[in-house]
C-alpha positions in Angstrom: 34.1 16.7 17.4 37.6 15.4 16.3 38.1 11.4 16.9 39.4 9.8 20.3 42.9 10.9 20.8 44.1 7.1 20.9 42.5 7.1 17.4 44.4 9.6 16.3 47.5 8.1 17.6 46.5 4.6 15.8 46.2 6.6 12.4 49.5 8.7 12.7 51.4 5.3 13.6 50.1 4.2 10.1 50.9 7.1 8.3 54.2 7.1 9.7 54.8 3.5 8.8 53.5 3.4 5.6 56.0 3.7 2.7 58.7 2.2 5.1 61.8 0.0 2.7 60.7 -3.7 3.5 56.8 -3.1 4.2 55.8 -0.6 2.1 52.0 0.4 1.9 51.4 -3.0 3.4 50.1 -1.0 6.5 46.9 -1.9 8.0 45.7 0.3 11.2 43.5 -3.0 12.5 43.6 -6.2 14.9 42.1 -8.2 12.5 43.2 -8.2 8.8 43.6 -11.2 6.3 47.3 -10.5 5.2 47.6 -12.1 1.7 51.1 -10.4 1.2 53.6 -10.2 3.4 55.6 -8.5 4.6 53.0 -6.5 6.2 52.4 -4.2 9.2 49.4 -4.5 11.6 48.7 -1.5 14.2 46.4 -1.6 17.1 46.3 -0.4 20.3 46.0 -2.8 23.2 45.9 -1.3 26.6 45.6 2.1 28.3 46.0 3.5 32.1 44.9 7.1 33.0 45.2 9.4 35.7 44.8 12.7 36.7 47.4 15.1 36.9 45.7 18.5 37.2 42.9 18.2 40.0 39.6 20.9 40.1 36.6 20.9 37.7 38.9 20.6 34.4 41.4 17.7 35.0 44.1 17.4 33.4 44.3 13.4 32.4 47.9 11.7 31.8 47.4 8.3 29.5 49.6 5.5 28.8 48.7 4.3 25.6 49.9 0.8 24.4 50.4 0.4 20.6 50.9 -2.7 19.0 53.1 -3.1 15.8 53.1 -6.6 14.8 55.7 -7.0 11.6 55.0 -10.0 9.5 57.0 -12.2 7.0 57.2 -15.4 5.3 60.4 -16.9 4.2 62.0 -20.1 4.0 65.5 -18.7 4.7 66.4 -15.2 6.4 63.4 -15.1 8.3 65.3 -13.3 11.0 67.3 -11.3 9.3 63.6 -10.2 7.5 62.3 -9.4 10.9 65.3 -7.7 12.3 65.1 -5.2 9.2 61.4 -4.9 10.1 62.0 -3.9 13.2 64.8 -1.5 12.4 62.6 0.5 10.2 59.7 0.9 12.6 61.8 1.6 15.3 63.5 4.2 13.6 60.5 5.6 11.6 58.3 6.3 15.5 62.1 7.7 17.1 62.3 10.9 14.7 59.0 11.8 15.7 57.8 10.7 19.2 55.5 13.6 20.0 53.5 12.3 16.7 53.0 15.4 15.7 51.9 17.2 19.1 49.5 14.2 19.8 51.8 12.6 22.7 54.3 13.9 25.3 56.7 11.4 24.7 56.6 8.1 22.6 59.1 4.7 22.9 59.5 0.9 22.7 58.9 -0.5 25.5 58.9 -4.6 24.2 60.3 -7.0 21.6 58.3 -10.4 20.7 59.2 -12.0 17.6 57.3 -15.9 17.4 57.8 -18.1 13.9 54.9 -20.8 12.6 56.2 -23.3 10.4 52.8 -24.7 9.4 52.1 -24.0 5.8 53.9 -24.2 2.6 56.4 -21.1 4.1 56.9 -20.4 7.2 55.2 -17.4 8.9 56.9 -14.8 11.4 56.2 -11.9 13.4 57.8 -9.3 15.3 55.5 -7.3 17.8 56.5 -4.3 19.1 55.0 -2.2 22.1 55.3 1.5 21.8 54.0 3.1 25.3 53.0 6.6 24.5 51.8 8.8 26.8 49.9 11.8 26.3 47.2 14.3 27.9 43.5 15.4 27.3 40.9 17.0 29.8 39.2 14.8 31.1 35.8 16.4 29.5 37.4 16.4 26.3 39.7 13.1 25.2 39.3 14.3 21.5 42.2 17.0 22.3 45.8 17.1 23.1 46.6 18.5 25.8 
């Protein structure tokens, strides 16, 4: 049995982002990481809503997948400038593929934060952005595309 779909999605977000201009293979496919160099990309999904599109004894399931892309920097000048490149790259990077590969119907950004912490020697800022993504699986089966 293949992984959960949403895992699947997680991993090709990574391979995706990795080898990006600004981040490089600073790419880390987990909520939690200590991030000694930056700048650095953290991917996670956060939140998913399902419901049936296909009724009878093999339902069809359509999922909203929430996928978190949290860009970090430090910098003691150009921070935004720093992030906006970040940002630029990942959103480019998901836009010339967002099926992911025949994992998800459709894929785009649906919200911007960007927050800045000026405790420490440099300051520390991050963008995160929310890709919705929605794709289908039987509902017996959420290990396959649909």
């Amino acid at each position: 049995m293949a992984n959960h779909i949403r895992q699947q999605i997680r991993e090709k977000f990574g391979t995706t982002l990795t080898g990006l201009t600004t981040t490089g293979s600073r790419v880390y496919e987990s909520r939690v990481y200590p991030l000694e160099t930056v700048p650095a990309l953290v991917i996670y999904t956060k939140s998913e809503t399902s419901e049936p599109i296909v009724i009878g004894t093999d339902r069809v399931m359509s999922r909203e997948l929430s996928v978190v892309v949290e860009g970090y920097a430090k910098a003691t000048s150009n921070f935004d400038d720093t992030i906006d490149t970040i940002s630029k790259e990942v959103e480019a990077a998901i836009a010339a593929d967002r099926t992911l590969d025949g994992l998800a119907k459709d894929t785009y950004l649906e919200s911007t934060e960007i927050e800045f912490n000026s405790e420490g020697e440099k300051p520390l800022g991050y963008v995160s952005l929310t890709f919705l993504t929605n794709y289908y699986v039987k509902e017996n089966a959420p290990d396959v595309a649909v």
